[in-house]
C-alpha angles and dihedrals in degrees: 000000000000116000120239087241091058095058088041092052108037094216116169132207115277094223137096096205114122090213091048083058100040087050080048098062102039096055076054090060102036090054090046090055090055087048118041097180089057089046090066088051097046089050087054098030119038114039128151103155126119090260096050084048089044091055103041084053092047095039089049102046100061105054126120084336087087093065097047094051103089088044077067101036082061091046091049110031125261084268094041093054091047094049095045086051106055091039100052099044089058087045081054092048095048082050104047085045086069105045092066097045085065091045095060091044089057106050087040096058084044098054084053083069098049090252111165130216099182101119088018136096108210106224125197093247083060099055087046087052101054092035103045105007142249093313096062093033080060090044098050087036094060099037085046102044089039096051096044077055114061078025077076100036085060100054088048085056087042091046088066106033087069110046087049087075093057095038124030102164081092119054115227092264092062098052098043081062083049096051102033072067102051093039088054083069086071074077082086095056108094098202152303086309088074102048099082105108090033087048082058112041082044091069095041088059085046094053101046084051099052093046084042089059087046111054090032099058091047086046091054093040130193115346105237104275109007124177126197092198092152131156096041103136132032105233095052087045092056096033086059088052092052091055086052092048087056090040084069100028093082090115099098094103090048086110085055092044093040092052091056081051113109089201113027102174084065085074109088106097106016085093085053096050086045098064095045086069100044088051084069088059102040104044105050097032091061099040092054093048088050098043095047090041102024116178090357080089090066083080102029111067086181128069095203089066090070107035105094102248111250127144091291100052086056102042086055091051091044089055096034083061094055099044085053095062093050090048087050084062098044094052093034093048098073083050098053085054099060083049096056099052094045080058092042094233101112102107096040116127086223110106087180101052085048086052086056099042085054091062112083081055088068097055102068096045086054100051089050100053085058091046091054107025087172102127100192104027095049084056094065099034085062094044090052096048103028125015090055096065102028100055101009121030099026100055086040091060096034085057091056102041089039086053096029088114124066099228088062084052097052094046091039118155094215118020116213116287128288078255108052099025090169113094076206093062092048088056096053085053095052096054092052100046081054094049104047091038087051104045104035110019099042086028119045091019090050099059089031090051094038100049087045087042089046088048090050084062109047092043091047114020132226113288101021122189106223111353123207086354117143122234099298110251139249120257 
């Protein structure tokens, strides 16, 4: 029988070993079968199945990404955004898929020297540590903390960008200090293993949205006189790529979701197929909103401000908020747990002293949403800076340094893919995944996000009160 802890902890078993899983979940059956009223929360509450990692991928790659999308289709051009789509979510693919290939060298080299993960949460700064030393640990451990933390500064913006426009009697500042409260209660989650009816429900809410943009914006149909002039400058053009870099660049938490995971190896490709599906929300849904507004997007980062507001409007910010909440703890959770081992209290049975511990993480995102309330051009200013190394240009490199010699290659956990069966071949990838990343994505997006973002300033101010809001109106 399966201890309470155990279902309070989610802690999942330290070896690699298929049969040690496959014992795993079975004792998990066989003690939900004694006891039917832990079966249901089992069933909400401890997954770590494919399906459970398909979903939190999935789940935590449309956010409030959805509703920034046609700010950038207007940026780029309706051919451009649907290019860049396509094209950087393969490129995240390619990236998340090593990632956990790393992941699983790395376990499994540790396991060779009777490590246990039992109590532990494996984190991608840790896989960098024991295959490529304490530089690069220091190096994933700042891009990845740095950018969790403005990921959750973001939902907090985004939080109360949205309910703004159901409820205006509050401005936007108001609201962020309502839900930074309500986002500090995801201290009580453990960890992924937790998240599987939340992973779920999240997609639904993602998906309603998207087909809500959509059908909307045909319903409404074409504003009079819309024009589609993007991409007409430089710096917006590459501002609005930047913003679709970030959009599928949400794998930074793919170690966490990898080590919830029963069966690990069985990753691989659940971040591709992901993204396959989210390819059916994202693309439609911001093509629709740009072909019925058009360059009336250049000023409305968010696609609710222009949708006239009926039952359904509401009904998508309603779930988008939620959903929100549910993304904050995803990208904060990571996060909780380096905390918790600078504070030594990572392996505790307390949930509630883990809870407490969490807290001090929530403050200063908190505190920065307040300070840039720009909800668009942060987006891009953190997916230049942040999101291509951390999930783009950083693993590309950690997988060819970790198999540059030919004795890793040939005891290598996982071989190249069935596709591109040639370590050469990988290697040629990976370049040009750095390079292009590099060049184009750190570069170009860099100045283009940071002079938009400089310009939100000095037009609006830090700490504004309400940014981008209409006149509020009279009740």
């Amino acid at each position: 029988m399966v201890p309470q802890k155990q279902a309070e902890e989610a802690i999942v078993p330290g070896n690699m070993n298929e049969n040690d899983h496959d014992d795993h979940h079975q004792v998990e059956e066989e003690a939900a079968d004694i006891h039917p009223r832990r079966n249901f929360k089992s069933f909400l509450w401890h997954g770590g199945s494919v399906y459970d990692a398909w979903f939190s991928c999935a789940s935590n790659q449309v956010a409030q990404v959805l509703l920034t999308l046609p700010y950038s289709f207007s940026q780029v051009g309706m051919l451009s955004g649907v290019i860049l789509q396509v094209f950087y979510g393969l490129l995240g693919s390619w990236t998340a898929y090593l990632i956990s290939v790393l992941y699983v060298e790395y376990r499994t080299r540790k396991e060779k020297e009777n490590v246990s993960f039992k109590n532990h949460v494996i984190q991608w700064f840790e896989v960098l540590d024991g295959l490529l030393g304490p530089h690069w640990k220091a190096v994933g451990l700042a891009f990845n903390c740095t950018f969790l933390l403005f990921g959750s500064v973001i939902q907090l913006i985004a939080c109360a960008s949205n309910i703004y426009y159901i409820n205006d009697r509050l401005d936007k500042r108001t609201w962020t200090y309502i839900f930074g409260a309500c986002c500090a209660t995801t201290v009580f989650i453990p960890s992924y293993h937790n998240y599987r009816i939340w992973s779920f429900l999240g997609l639904g809410m993602t998906s309603y949205t998207a087909w809500y943009l959509t059908i909307a914006s045909f319903v409404h149909g074409q504003v009079k006189g819309v024009t589609h002039s993007g991409p007409t400058k430089m710096v917006l053009y590459f501002t609005g790529a930047t913003n679709i870099l970030y959009t599928f660049g949400g794998h930074a938490v793919t170690v966490e979701i990898m080590h919830a995971m029963w069966k690990p190896q069985k990753f691989k490709y659940i971040y591709l197929l992901a993204t396959s599906y989210v390819f059916t929300l994202t693309i439609p849904s911001a093509a629709a909103v740009y072909w019925a507004f058009g360059d009336q997007l250049l000023t409305h980062s968010n696609a609710f401000s222009l949708l006239p507001r009926t039952g359904f409007r509401d009904a998508a910010v309603i779930l988008m908020l939620i959903h929100q909440f549910i993304t904050f703890g995803f990208a904060c959770t990571p996060l909780y747990f380096v905390w918790e081992k600078v504070l030594g209290v990572h392996d505790t049975k307390s949930i509630c002293l883990r809870a407490l511990a969490r807290l001090p993480v929530v403050i200063p995102i908190w505190f920065l949403a307040i300070i840039f309330p720009f909800f668009g051009p942060i987006n891009s200013a953190v997916g230049a800076f942040l999101v291509s190394f951390t999930v783009y240009i950083i693993p590309a490199l950690a997988h060819m340094l970790t198999y540059r010699k030919a004795s890793a290659r040939q005891n290598a956990a996982e071989k190249p893919p069935f596709f591109l069966p040639s370590w050469t071949g990988m290697y040629a990838i990976n370049i040009v995944v750095v390079l292009w990343v590099f060049i184009v994505g750190f570069g170009f997006g860099g100045w283009a996000s940071m002079t938009n973002f400089i310009k939100q300033v000095d037009t609006f101010g830090l700490f504004a009160k309400c940014y981008q809001c209409q006149p509020p109106a009279k009740h």
